[in-house]
N, C-alpha and C positions, 0 to 999 in steps of 0.2 A: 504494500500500500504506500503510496509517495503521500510526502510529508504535507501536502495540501489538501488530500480528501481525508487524512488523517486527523489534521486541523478541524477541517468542514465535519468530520463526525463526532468532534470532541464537542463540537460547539452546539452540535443539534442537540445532542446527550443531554449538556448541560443547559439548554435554551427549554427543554420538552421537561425533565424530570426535577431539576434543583429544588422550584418550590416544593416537588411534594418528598421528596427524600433526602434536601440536606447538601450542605458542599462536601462534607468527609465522603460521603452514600457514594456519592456522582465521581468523585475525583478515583475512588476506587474501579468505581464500574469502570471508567476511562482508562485506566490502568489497564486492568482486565481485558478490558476487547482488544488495546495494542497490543498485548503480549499473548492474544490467542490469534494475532492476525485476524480480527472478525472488522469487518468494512459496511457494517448497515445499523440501522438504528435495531436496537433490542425494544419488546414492545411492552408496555405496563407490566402483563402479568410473569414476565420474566423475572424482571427487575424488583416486583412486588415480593415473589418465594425470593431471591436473594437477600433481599433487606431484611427481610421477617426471618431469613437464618441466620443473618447476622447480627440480628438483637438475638439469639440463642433461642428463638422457637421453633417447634414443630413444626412443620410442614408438608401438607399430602398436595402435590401438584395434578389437577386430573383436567386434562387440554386433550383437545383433538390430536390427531395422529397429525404429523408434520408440522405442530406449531413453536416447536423448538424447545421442547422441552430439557432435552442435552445441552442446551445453552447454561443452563441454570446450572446444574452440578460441575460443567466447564470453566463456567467463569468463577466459579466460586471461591474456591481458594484462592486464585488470583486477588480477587477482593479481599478475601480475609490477611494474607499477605499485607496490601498496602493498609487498611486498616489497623494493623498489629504494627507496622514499621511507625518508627520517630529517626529523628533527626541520627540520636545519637544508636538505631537498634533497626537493621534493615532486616526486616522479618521475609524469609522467604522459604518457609516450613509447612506450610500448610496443604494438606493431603483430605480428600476426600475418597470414602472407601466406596465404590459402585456395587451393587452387589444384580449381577445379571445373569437370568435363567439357564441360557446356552454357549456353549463356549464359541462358535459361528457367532453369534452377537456380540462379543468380546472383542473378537479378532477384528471385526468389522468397526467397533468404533475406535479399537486403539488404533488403527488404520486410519483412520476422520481423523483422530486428536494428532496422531503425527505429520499429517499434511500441514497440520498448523503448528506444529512446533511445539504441542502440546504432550509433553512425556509422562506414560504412563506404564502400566506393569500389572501382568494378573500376580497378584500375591502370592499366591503359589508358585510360582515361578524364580522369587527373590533368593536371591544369596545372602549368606553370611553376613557379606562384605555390605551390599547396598543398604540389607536389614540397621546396621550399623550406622552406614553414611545418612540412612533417615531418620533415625534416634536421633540423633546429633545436629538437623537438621542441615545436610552438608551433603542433598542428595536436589535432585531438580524431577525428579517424579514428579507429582501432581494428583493421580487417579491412579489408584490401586483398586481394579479389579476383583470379582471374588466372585464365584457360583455359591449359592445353598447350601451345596453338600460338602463344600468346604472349610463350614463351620464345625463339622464335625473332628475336624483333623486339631490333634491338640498344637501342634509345629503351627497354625493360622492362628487359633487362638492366643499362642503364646506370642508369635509377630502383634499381631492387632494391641495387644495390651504390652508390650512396648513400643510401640508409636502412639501410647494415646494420646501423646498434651500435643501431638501434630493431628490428629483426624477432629476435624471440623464441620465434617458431618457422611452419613450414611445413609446413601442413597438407594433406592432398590426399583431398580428399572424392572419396565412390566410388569408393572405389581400387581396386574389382574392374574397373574400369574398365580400369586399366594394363595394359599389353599385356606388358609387359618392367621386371624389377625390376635 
């Protein structure tokens, strides 16, 4: 994206949303969509479950098919990131865990997230090593991945709870999927 429709969509960002969310809200979201490479306006009810996770509520996102629902657990960390950074503490730790039914659905959005530079990881897949560099918040992951069934593995379990002061939220794509809430 060149540095003038980049301008031009910082400006709608903040021309469309500021009064109702805020300069800290907006200057993250701005954040956010530069460093996902995203180049169009995000629409209220994206932006609306972002804000409302980032004051630490719950949220059940339920939109039609193709309204971008993957934006929302995308940019998210990103947000939280610039929200968590000050002057003197450039926060760039923040992981969101996806938890999604089939492993073909997996592969297909870590595939979308890395067109945009967006780095991700089914968790079961992690190393020692990366395990480590995300404790320490000294890894550039983003979205850690997971199926259902591999909450049963105690090696997930034991990952997930040490990375916890990084997972800022736990997403569950297809949730029509869930059998039992």
């Amino acid at each position: 994206m060149s540095k003038e429709s980049s301008d031009t969509l910082a400006a709608l960002i903040e021309n469309k949303f500021l009064h109702i969310f805020g300069r800290e809200f907006v200057e993250a979201v701005k954040f956010a969509m530069e460093m996902c490479k995203y180049n169009f306006l995000p629409k209220f009810e994206q932006l609306q479950a972002i804000y409302y996770l980032s004051r630490g509520k719950d949220v059940f996102v339920h939109l039609r098919t193709g309204f971008g629902k993957s934006l929302i657990y995308t940019l998210f960390p990103y947000v939280c990131d610039a929200l968590r950074s000050s002057p003197n503490n450039d926060c760039r730790s923040s992981i969101v865990v996806l938890i999604s039914p089939l492993i073909s659905l997996m592969d297909d959005q870590m595939a979308k997230m890395a067109e945009r530079g967006i780095h991700s990881v089914k968790l079961t897949d992690l190393k020692d090593r990366q395990v480590e560099d995300l404790r320490r918040g000294k890894s550039n992951i983003k979205i850690a991945l997971l199926s259902p069934e591999a909450f049963t593995s105690l090696t997930v379990r034991e990952t997930l709870r040490e990375l916890k002061e990084h997972i800022v939220c736990v997403a569950i794509d297809e949730a029509h999927c869930v059998l039992q809430w």
